[in-house]
PDB file of the backbone (N, CA, C, O) and the ligand in Angstrom, with CONECT records:
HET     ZN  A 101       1
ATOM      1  N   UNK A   1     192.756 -34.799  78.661  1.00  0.00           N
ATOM      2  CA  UNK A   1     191.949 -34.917  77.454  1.00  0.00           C
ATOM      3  C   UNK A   1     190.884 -33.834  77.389  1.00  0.00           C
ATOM      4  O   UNK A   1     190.754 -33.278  76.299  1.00  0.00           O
ATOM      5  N   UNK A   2     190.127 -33.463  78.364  1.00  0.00           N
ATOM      6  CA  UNK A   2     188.964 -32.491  78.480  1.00  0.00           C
ATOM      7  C   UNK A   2     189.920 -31.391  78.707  1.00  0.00           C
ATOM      8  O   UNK A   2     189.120 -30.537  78.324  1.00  0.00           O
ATOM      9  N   UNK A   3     190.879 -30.754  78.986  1.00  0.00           N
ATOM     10  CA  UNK A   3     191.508 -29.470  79.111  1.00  0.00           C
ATOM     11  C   UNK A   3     191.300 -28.581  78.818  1.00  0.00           C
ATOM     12  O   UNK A   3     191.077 -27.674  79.619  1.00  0.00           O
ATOM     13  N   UNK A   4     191.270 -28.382  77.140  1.00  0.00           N
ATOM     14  CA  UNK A   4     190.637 -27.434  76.796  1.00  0.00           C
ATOM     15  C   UNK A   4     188.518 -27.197  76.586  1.00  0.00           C
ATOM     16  O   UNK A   4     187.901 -26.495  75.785  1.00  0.00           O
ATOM     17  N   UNK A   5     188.116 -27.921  77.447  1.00  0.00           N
ATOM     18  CA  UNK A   5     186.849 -27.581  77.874  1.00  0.00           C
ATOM     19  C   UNK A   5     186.602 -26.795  79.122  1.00  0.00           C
ATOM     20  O   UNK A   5     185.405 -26.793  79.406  1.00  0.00           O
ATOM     21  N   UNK A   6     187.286 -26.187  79.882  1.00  0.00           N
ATOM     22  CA  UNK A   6     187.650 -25.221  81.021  1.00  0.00           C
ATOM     23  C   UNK A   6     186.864 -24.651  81.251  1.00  0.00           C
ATOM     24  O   UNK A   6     186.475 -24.599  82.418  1.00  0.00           O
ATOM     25  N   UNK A   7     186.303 -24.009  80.337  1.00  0.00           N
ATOM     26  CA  UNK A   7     185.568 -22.999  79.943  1.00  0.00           C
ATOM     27  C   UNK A   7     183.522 -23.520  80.649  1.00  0.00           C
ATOM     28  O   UNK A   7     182.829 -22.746  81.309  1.00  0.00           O
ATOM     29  N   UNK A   8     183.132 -24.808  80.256  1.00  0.00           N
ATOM     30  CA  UNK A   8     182.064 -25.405  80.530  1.00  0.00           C
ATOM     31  C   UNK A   8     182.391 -26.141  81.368  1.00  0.00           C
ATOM     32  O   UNK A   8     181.396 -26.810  81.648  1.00  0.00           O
ATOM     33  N   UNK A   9     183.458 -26.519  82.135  1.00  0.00           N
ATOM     34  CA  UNK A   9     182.874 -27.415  83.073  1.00  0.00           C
ATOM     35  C   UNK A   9     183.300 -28.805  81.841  1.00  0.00           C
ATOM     36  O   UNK A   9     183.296 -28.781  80.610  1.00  0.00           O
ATOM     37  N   UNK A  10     183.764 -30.341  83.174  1.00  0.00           N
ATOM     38  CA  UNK A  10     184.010 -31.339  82.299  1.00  0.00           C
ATOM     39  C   UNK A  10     183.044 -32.811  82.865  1.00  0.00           C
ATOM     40  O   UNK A  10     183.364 -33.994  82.979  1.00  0.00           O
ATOM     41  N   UNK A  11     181.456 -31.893  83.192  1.00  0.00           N
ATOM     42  CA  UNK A  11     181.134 -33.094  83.616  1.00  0.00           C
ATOM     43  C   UNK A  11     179.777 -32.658  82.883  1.00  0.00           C
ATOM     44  O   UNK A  11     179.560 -31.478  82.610  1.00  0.00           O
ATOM     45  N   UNK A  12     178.639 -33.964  82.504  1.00  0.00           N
ATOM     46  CA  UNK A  12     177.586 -33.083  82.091  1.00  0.00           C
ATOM     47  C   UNK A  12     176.568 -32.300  82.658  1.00  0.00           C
ATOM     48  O   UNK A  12     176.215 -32.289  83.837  1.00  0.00           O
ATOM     49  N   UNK A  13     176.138 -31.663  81.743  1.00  0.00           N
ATOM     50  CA  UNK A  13     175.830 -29.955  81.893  1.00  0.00           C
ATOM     51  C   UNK A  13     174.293 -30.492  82.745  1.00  0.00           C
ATOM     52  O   UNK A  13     173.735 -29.550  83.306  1.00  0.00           O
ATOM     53  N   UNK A  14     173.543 -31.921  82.901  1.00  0.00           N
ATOM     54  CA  UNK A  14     172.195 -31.830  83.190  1.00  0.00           C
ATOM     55  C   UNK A  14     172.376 -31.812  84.952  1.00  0.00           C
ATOM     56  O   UNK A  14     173.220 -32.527  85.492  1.00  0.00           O
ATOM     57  N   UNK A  15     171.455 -30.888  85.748  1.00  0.00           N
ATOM     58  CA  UNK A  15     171.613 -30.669  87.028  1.00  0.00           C
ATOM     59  C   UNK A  15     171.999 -32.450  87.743  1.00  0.00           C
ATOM     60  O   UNK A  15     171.352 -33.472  87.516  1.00  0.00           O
ATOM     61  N   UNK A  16     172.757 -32.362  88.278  1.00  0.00           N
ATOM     62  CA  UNK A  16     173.085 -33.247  89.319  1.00  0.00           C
ATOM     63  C   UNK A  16     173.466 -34.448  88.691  1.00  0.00           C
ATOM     64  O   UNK A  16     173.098 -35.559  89.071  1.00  0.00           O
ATOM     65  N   UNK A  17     173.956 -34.301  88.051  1.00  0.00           N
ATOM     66  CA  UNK A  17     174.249 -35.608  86.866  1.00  0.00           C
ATOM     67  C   UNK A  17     176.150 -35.405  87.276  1.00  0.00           C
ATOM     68  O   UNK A  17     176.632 -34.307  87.550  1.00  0.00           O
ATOM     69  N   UNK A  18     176.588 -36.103  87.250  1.00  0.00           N
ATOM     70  CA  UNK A  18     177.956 -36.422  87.368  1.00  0.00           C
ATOM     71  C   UNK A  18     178.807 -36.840  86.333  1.00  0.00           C
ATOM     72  O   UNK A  18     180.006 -36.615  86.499  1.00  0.00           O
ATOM     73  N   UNK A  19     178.417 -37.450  85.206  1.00  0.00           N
ATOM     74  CA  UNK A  19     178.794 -38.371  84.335  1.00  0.00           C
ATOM     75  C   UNK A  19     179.854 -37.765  83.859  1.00  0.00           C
ATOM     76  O   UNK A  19     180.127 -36.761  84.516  1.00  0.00           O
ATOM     77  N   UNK A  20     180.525 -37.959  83.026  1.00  0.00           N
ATOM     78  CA  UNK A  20     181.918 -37.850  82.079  1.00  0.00           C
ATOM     79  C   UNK A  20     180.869 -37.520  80.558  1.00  0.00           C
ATOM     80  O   UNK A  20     180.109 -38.427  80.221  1.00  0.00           O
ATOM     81  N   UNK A  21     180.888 -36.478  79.888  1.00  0.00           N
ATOM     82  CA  UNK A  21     180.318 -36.181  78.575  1.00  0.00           C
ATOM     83  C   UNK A  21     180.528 -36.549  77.471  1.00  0.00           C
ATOM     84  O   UNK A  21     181.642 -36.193  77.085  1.00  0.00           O
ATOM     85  N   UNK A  22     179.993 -37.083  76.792  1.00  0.00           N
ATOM     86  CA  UNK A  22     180.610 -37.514  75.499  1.00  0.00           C
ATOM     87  C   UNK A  22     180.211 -36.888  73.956  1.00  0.00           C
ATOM     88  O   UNK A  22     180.556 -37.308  72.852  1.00  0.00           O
ATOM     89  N   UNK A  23     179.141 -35.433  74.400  1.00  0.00           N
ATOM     90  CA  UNK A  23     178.921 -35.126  73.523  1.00  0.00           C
ATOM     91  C   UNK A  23     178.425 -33.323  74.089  1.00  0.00           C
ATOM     92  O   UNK A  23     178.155 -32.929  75.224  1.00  0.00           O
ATOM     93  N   UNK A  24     178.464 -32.514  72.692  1.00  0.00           N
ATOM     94  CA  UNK A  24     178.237 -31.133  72.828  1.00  0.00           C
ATOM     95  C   UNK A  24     177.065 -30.851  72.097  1.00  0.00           C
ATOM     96  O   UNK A  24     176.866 -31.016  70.893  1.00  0.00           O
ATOM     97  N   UNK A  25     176.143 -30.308  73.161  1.00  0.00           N
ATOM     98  CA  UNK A  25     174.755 -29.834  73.047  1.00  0.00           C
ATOM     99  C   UNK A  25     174.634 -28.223  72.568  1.00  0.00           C
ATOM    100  O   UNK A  25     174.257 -27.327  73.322  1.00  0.00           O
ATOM    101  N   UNK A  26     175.092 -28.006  70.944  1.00  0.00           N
ATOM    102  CA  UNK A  26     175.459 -26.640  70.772  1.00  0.00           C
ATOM    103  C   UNK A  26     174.255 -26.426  70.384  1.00  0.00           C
ATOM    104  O   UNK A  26     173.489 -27.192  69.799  1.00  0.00           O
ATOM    105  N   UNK A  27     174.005 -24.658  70.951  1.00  0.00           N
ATOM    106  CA  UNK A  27     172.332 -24.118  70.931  1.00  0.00           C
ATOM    107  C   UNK A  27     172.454 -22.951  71.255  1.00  0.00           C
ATOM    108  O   UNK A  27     173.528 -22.608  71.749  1.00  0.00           O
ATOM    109  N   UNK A  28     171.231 -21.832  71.051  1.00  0.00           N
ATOM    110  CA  UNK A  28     171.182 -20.688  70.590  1.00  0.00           C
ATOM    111  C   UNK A  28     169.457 -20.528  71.058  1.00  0.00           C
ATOM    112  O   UNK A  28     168.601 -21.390  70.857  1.00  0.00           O
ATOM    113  N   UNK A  29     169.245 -19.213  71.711  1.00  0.00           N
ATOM    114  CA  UNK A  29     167.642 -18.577  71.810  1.00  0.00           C
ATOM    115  C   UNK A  29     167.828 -17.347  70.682  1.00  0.00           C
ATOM    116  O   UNK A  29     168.442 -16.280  70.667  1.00  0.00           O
ATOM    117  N   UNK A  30     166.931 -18.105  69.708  1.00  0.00           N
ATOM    118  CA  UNK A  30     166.938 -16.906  69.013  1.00  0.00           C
ATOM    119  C   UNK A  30     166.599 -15.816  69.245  1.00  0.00           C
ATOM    120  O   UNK A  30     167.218 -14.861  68.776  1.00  0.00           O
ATOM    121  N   UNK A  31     165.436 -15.650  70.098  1.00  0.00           N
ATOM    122  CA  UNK A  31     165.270 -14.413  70.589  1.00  0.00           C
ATOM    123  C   UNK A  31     166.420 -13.321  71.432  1.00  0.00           C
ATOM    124  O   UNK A  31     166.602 -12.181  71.005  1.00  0.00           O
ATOM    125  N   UNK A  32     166.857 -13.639  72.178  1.00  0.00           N
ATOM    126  CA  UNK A  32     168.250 -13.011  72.288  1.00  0.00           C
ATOM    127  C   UNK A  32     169.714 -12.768  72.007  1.00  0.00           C
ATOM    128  O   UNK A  32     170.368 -11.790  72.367  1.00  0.00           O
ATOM    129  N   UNK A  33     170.182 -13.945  71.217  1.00  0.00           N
ATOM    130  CA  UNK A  33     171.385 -14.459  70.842  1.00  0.00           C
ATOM    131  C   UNK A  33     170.986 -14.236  69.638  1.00  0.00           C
ATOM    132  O   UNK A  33     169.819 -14.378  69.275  1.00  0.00           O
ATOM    133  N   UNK A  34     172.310 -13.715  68.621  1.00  0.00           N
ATOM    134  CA  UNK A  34     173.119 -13.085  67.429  1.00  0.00           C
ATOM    135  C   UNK A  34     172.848 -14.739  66.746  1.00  0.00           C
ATOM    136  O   UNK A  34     172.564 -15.788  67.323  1.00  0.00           O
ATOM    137  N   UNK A  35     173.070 -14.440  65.303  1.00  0.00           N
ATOM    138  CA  UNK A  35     172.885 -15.972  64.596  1.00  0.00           C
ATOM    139  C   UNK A  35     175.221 -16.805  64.808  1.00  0.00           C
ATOM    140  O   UNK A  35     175.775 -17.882  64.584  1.00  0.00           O
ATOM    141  N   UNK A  36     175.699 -15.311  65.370  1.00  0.00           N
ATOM    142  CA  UNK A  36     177.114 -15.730  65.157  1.00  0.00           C
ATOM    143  C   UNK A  36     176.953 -16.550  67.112  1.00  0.00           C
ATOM    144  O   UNK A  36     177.813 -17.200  67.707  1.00  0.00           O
ATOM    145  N   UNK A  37     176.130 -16.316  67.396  1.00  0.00           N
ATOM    146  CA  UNK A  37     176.400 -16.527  69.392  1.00  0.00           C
ATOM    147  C   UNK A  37     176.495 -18.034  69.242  1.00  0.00           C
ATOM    148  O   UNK A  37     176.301 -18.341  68.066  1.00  0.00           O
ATOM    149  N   UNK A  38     176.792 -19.386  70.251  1.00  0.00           N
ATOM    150  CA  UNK A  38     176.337 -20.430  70.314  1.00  0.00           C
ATOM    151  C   UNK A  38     177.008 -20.604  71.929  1.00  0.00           C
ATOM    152  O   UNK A  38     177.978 -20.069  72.465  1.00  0.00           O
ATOM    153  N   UNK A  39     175.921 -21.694  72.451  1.00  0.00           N
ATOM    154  CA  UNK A  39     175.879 -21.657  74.104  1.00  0.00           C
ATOM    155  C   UNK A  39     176.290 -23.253  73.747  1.00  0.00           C
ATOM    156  O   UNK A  39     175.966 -23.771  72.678  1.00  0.00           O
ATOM    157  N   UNK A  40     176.971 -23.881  74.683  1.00  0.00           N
ATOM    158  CA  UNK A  40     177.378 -24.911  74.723  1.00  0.00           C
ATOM    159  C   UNK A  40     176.909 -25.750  76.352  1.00  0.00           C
ATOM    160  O   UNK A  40     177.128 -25.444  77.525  1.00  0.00           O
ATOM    161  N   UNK A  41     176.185 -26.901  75.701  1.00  0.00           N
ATOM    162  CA  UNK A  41     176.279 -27.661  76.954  1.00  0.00           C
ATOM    163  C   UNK A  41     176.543 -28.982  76.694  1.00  0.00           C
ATOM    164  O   UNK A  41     176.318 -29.506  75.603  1.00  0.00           O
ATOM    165  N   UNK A  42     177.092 -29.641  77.810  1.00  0.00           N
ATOM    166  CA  UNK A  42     178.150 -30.824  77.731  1.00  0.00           C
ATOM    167  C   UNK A  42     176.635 -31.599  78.250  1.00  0.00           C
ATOM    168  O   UNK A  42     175.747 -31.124  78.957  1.00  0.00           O
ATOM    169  N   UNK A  43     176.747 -33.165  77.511  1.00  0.00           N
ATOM    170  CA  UNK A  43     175.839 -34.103  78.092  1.00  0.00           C
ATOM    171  C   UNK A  43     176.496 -35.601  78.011  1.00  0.00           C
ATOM    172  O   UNK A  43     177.579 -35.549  77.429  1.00  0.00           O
ATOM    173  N   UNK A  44     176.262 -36.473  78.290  1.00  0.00           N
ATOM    174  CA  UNK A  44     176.651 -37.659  78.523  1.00  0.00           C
ATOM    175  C   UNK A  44     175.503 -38.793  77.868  1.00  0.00           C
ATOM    176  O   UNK A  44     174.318 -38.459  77.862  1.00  0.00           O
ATOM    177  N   UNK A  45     175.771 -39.680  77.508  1.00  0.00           N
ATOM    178  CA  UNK A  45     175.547 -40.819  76.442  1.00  0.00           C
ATOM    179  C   UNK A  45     173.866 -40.138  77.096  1.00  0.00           C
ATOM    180  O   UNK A  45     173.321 -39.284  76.397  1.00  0.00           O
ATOM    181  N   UNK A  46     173.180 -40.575  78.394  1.00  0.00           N
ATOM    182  CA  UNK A  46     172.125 -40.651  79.011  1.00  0.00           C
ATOM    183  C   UNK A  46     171.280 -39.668  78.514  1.00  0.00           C
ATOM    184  O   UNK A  46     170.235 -39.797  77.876  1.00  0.00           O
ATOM    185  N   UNK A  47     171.869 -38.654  78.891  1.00  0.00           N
ATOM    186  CA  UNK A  47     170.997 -36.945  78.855  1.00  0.00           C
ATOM    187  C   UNK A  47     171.453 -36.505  77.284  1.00  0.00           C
ATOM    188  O   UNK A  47     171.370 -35.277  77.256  1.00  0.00           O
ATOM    189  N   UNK A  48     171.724 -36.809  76.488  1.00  0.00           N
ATOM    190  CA  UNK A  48     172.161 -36.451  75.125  1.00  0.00           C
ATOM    191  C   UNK A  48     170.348 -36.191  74.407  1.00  0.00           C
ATOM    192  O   UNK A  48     170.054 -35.142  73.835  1.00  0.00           O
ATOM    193  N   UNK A  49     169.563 -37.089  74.553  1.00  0.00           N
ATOM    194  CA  UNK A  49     168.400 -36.910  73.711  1.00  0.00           C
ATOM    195  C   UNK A  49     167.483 -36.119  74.773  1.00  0.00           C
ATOM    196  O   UNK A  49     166.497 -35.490  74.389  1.00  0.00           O
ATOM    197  N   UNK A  50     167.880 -36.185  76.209  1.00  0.00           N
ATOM    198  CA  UNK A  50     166.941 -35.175  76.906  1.00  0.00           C
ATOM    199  C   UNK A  50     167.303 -33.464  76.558  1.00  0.00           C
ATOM    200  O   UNK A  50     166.468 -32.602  76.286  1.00  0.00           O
ATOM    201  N   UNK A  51     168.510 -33.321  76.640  1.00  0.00           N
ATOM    202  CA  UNK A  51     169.099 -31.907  76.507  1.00  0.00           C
ATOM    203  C   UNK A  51     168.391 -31.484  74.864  1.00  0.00           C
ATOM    204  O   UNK A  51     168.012 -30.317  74.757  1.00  0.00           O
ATOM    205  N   UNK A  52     168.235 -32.336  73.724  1.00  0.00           N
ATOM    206  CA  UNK A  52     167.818 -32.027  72.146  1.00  0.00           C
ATOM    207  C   UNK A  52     166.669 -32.069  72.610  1.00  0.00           C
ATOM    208  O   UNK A  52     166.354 -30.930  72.953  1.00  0.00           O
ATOM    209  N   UNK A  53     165.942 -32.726  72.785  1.00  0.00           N
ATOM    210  CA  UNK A  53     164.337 -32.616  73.203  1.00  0.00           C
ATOM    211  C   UNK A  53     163.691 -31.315  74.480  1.00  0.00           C
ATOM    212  O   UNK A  53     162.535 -30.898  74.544  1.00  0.00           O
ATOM    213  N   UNK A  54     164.759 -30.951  75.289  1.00  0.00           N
ATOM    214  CA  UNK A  54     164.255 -30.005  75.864  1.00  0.00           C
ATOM    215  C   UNK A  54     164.339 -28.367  74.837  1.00  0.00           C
ATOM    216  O   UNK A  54     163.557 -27.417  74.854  1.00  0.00           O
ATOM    217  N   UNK A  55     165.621 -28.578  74.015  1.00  0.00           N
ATOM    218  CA  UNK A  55     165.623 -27.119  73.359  1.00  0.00           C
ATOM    219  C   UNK A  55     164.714 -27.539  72.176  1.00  0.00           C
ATOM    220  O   UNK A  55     164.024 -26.626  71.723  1.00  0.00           O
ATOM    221  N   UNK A  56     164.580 -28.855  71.547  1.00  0.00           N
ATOM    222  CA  UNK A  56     163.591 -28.688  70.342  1.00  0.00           C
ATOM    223  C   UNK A  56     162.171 -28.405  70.700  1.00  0.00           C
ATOM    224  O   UNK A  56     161.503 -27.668  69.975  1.00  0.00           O
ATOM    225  N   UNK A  57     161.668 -28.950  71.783  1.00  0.00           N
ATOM    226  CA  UNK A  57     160.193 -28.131  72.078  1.00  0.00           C
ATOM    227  C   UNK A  57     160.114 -27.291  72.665  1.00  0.00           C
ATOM    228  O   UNK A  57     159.074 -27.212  73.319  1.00  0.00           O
ATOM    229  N   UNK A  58     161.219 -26.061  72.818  1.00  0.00           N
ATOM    230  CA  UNK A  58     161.230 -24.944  72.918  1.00  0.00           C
ATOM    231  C   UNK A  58     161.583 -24.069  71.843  1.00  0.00           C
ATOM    232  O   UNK A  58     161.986 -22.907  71.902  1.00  0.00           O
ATOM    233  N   UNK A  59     161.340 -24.906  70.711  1.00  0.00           N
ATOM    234  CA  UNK A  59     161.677 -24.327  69.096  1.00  0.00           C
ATOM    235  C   UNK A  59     163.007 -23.604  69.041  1.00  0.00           C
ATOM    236  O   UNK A  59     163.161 -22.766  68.153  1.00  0.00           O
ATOM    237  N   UNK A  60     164.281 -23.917  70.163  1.00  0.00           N
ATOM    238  CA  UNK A  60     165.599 -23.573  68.986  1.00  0.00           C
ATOM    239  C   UNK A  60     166.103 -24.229  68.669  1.00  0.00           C
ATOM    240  O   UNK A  60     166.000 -25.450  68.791  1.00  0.00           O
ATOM    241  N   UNK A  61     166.973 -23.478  68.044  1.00  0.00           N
ATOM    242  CA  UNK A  61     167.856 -24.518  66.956  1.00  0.00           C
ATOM    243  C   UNK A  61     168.997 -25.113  67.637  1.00  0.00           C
ATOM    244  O   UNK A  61     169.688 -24.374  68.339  1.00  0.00           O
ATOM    245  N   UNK A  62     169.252 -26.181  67.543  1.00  0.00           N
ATOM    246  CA  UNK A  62     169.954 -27.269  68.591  1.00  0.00           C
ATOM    247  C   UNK A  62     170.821 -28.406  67.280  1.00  0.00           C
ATOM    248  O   UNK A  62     170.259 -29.181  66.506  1.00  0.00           O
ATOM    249  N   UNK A  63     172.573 -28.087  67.440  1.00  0.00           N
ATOM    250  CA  UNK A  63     172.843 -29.221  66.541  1.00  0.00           C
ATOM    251  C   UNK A  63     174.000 -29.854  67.521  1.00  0.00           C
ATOM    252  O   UNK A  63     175.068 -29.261  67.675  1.00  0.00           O
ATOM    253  N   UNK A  64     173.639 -31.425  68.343  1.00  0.00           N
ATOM    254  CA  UNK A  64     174.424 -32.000  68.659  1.00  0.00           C
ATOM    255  C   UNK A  64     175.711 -32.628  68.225  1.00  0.00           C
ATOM    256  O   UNK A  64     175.687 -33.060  67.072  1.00  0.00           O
ATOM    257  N   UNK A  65     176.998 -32.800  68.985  1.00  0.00           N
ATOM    258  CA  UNK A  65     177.705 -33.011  67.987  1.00  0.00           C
ATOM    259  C   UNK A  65     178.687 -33.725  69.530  1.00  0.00           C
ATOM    260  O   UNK A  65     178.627 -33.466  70.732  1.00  0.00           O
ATOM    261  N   UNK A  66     179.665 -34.849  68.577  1.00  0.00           N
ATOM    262  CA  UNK A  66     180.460 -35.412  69.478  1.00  0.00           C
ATOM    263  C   UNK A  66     181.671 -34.280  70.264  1.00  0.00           C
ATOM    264  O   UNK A  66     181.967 -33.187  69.781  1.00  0.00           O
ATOM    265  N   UNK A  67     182.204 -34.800  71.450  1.00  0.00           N
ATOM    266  CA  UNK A  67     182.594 -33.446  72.334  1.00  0.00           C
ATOM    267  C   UNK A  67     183.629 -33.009  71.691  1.00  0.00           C
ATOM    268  O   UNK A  67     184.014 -31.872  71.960  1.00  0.00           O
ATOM    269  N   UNK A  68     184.196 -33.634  70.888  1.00  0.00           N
ATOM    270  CA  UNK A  68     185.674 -32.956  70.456  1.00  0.00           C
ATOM    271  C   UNK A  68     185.463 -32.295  68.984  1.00  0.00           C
ATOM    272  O   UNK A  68     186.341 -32.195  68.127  1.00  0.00           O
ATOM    273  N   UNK A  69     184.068 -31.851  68.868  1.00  0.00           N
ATOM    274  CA  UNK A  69     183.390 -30.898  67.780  1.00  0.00           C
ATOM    275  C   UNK A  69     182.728 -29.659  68.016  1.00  0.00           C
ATOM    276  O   UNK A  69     181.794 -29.494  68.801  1.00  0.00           O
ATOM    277  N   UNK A  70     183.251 -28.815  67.309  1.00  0.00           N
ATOM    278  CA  UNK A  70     182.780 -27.718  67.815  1.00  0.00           C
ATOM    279  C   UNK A  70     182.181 -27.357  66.578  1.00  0.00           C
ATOM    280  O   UNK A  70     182.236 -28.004  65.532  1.00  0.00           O
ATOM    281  N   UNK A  71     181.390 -25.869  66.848  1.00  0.00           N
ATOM    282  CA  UNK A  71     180.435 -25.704  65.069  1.00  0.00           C
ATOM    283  C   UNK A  71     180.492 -23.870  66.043  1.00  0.00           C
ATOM    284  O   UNK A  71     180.337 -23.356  67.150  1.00  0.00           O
ATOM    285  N   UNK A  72     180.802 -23.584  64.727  1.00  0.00           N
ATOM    286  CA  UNK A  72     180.926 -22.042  64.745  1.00  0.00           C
ATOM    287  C   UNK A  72     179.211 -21.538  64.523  1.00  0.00           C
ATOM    288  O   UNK A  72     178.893 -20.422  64.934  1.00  0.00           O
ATOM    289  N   UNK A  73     178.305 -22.314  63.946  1.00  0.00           N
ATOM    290  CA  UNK A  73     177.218 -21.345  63.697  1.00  0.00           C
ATOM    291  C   UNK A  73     175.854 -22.724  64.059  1.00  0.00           C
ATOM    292  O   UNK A  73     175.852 -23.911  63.733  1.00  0.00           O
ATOM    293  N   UNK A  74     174.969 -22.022  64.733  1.00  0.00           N
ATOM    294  CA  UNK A  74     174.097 -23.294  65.078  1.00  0.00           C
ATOM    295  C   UNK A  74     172.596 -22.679  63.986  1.00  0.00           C
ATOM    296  O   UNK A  74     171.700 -22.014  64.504  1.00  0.00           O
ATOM    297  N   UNK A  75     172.587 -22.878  63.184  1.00  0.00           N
ATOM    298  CA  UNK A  75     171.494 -22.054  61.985  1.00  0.00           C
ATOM    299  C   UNK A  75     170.114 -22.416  62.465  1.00  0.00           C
ATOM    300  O   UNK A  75     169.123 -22.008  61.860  1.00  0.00           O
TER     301      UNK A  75
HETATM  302 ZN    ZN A 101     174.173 -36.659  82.232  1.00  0.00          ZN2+
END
């Protein structure tokens, strides 16, 4: 089922966390990254509002989305 997630890793993305993910933490530093770039991190039911709350008070733009969603542009 996760197969084609290869690419990130199929467990979530928060250090030492083990869990099975159920959702994609798509995000972007504007300061270095293109408005076409988007960085993907995998989180799990738990770390889902920690991973949005760590990039929203670091002011980027962060649009969560269930794992089997992907988004070409994070605005
Ligand atoms: Zn987790």
């Amino acid at each position: 089922m996760l197969g084609e997630l290869d690419a990130v890793g199929d467990v979530c993305s928060r250090a030492g966390c083990t869990a099975e993910p159920a959702w994609r933490v798509n995000w972007r530093n504007p300061r270095i990254h293109g408005i076409d770039r988007v960085k993907v991190w995998l989180a799990c039911d738990e770390h889902r509002d920690w991973f949005d709350a760590y990039l929203t008070n670091r002011a980027f733009p962060v649009v969560v989305t269930p794992l089997d969603v992907t988004v070409e542009r994070v605005p």
